[in-house]
Residue, then its C-alpha position, 0 to 999 in steps of 0.5 A: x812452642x807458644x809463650x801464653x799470658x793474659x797479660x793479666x795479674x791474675x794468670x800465671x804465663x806459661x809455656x805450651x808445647x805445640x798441640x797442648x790444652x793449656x792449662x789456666x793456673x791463677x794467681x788472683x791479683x793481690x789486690x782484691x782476691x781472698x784466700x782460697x783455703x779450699x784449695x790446700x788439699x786440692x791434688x797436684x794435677x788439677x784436671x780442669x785448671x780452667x773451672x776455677x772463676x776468674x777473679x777479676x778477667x780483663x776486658x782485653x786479655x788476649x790469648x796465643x795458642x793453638x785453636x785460641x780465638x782469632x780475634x785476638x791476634x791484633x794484640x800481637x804489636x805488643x807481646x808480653x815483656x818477659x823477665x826471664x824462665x824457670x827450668x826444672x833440672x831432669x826434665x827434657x823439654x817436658x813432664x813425664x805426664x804432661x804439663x799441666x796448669x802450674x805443674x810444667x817442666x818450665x815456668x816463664x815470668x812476664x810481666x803482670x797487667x797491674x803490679x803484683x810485688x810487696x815491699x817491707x814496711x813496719x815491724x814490732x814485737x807481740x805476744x801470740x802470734x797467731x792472734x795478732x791482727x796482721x796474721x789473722x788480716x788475710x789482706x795484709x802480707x807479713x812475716x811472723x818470727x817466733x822468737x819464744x812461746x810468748x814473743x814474735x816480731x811480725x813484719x808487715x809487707x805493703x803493696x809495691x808498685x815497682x816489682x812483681x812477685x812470682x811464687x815457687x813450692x810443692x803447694x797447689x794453693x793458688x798464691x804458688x804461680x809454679x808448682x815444684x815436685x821432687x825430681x826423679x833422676x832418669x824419670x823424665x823419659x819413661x823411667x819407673x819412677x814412684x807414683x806421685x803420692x808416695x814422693x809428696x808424702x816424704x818431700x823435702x821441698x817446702x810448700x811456700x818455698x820461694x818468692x822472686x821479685x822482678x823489677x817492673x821499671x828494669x824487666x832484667x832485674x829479679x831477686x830471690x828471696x827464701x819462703x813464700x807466703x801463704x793463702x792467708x798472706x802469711x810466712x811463719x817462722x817457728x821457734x826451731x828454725x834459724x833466726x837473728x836480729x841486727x841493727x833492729x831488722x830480723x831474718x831467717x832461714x827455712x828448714x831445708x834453705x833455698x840455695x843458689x849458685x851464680x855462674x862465673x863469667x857470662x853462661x850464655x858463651x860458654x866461657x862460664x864456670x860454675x861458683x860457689x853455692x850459697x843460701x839465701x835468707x827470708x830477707x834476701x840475704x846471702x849467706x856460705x852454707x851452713x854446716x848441713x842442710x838444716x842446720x841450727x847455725x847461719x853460715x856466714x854474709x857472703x859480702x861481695x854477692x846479693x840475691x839478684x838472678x843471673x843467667x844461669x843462678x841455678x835455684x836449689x829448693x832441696x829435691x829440685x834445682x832449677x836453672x833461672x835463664x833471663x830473656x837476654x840470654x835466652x835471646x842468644x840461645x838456641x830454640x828448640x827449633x834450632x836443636x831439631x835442625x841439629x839432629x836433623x843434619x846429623x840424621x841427613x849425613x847417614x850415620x852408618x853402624x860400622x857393624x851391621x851397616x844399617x842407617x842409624x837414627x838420633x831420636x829427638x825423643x827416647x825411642x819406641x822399640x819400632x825405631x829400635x833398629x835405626x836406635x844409635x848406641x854409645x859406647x861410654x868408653x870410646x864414643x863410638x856410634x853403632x847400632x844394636x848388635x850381638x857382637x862383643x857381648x862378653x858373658x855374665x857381663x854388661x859391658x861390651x867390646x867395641x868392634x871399632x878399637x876392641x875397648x869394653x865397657x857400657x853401651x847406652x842408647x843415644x838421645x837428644x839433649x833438647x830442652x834449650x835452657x841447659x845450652x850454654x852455647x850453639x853448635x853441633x851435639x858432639x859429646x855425650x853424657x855418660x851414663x844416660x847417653x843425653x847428646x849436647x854441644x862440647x862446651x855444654x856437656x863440659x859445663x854441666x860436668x863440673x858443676x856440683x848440685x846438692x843432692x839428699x842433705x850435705x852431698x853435691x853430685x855432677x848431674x846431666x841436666x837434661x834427666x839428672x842422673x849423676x854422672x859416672x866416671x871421669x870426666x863423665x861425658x864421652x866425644x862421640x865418634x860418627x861414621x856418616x856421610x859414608x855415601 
């Protein structure tokens, strides 16, 4: 796996799976660039990311990826300092298509060649908003609160030098740096989900949905904040959505919220637990939930918490949740290197199906119907391993006797729980989750079991991480029981 940046502010960093064209999203430093307003309407999945013109290309990019010029290498000495990932919930490893441009399961932050942030300066109050100097000025960031039909305060946004911003949101305007679409829960592999158009049409994800604003002088400092601004450098707030002003500053929130949760106690460990979700404003306020999704009332100021990322906040955006995982915690993590290793051990033990006596086979991916007689089988309710065989199929039924200790109930098909982030520990994959049958360690499996993410307007659910299917039954994970190294 190679982590990919130009080093420029005019790219976005991206991560490429091995062997994979990559993809040349732009976010053209704010600076000099000018809208691109032809892209609006630009599809999700630009086929040819790399035809757009490079703004402003820097005499000494460098590149690392596969069949890349070699002439570059010598900039390895200085690798891009990283502030941390951005990893979609429900996506092992990768899309469904294939990632591409700014539309990936993953999105890595590093540190920009010239400061990309923006800071708030100046408010005041005006009459029409729409024809106010600094909206129509498309050099010129602010932020538009419409108060009534004939009053807005509009508060101006200046360069700041310190921090970068990296915006999140279903869009393909350029100013989005990672581009978000509705998670399908079981899509991820080979799942029917419905086709991409039909899902964008109803979205609930906001097209400028967030911003997040690291710290250029401390890489491990990074702040969320609600909503994102536009091509024309704008971000409004209309007259429906949730507003205030106090002691002379105004805020907001957007329709469907930007919510996080931060973890309790250090994720990467395995100690942690999961917290209390909020909602954070425009300003970077936090705040307890309203009473649901988009309400009209704020809930209330969270004192003891702020909008700072930890490793491990998780990132509702309301249709996707992504998981912010900082380079200091993914430094202590496993790679996928590591997780490949796992179940190669575990495949070097030959795993036998107590059954039909045949070696079994963990697959790193969802197998093919060739591997499907080494395919390893769970059963959910006793965590038994076995092949695939007839034996104590009960008729008209799902569910199946287990010829180990005769409990009935689902089988599924056993597959590696492999995207790295969701870890919060190393260690053999021993438990399971149920019902899709991702393998994980004991104390990520236990982890994810607990923690509640929003689904449709006012309900949570327990969801694997690695497809998102929510969890069935109690505790909703299973301790898988091997019979290997019979030899």
């Amino acid at each position: 796996m190679v982590i990919r940046s130009d080093g420029g502010s005019s790219e976005s960093p991206l991560l490429v799976e091995e062997g994979e064209a990559v993809g040349q999203p732009h976010s053209p430093h704010l600076k000099h660039s000018h809208p691109h307003v032809g892209h609006a309407h630009q599809p999700h999945h630009h086929p040819h990311p790399q035809s757009h013109p490079h703004p402003h290309p820097h005499p000494h990019s460098h590149v690392h990826g596969h069949g890349h010029h070699g002439q570059h290498h010598h900039d390895k000495a200085k690798p891009p300092v990283k502030y941390g990932e951005l990893v979609i919930l429900g996506y092992n490893g990768f899309l469904p298509p294939g990632d591409r441009g700014r539309r990936r399961s993953k999105f890595v932050l590093v540190k920009r060649q010239t400061a990309s942030g923006v800071k708030r300066s100046k408010h005041y109050v005006v009459k029409t908003p729409h024809s106010s100097k600094a909206i129509l000025d498309t050099t010129q960031h602010s932020i538009s609160y419409t108060l009534t039909r004939t009053q807005a305060v509009i508060v101006e946004y200046n360069e700041d030098e310190d921090t970068d911003m990296f915006q999140i949101g279903r869009s393909s305007e350029t100013p989005i740096d990672f581009v978000v679409m509705d998670t399908c829960p079981g899509g991820a592999e080979g799942g029917s989900a419905p086709s991409s158009e039909g899902r964008v049409a109803q979205s609930t994800i906001s097209r400028f949905a967030c911003r997040i604003l690291a710290d250029r002088t401390d890489p491990r400092t990074a702040r969320i904040y609600a909503a994102g601004f536009d091509s024309s450098r704008n971000i409004f707030l209309g007259e429906k959505a949730t507003k205030w002003q106090e002691n002379r500053e105004i805020d907001g929130l957007t329709t469907n919220g930007v919510l996080i949760m931060h973890p309790r106690g250090q994720f990467c460990g395995g100690e942690a637990e999961c917290g209390l979700w909020r909602e954070v404003s425009v300003g970077g306020g936090v705040f307890s939930l309203r009473e649901s999704r988009s309400a009209q009332q704020k809930g209330c100021v969270v004192e003891d918490e702020n909008n700072e990322l930890q490793d491990g906040t998780l990132i509702d955006l309301c249709g996707a949740t992504l998981l912010w995982r900082s380079a200091e915690g993914l430094a202590k993590s496993p790679t996928k290197h590591d997780l490949e290793e796992l179940v190669d051990a575990i495949n070097a033990g030959r795993p036998q199906c107590p059954v039909g006596l045949n070696t079994l086979v963990i697959p790193r991916k969802a197998a093919t119907d060739s591997a499907q007689q080494h395919q390893p089988y769970v059963y959910l309710k006793c965590g038994h391993v076995q092949g695939h065989h007839d034996w104590g199929q009960e008729k008209d039924k799902v569910t199946r006797r287990c010829p180990m200790c005769l409990v009935a109930g689902p089988i599924v098909k056993l597959c590696m729980g492999i995207e790295p982030a969701f870890y919060v520990d190393s260690g053999p994959p021993t438990y399971a989750f149920s019902p899709c049958g991702h393998m994980a360690t004991e104390k990520t499996v236990k982890y994810w079991a607990h923690v509640a993410i929003p689904h449709g307007t006012n309900g949570f659910d327990a969801v694997c991480p690695f497809c998102a299917v929510p969890l069935e039954g109690t505790p909703g994970y299973v301790k898988l029981i091997f019979q290997d190294n019979v030899d």
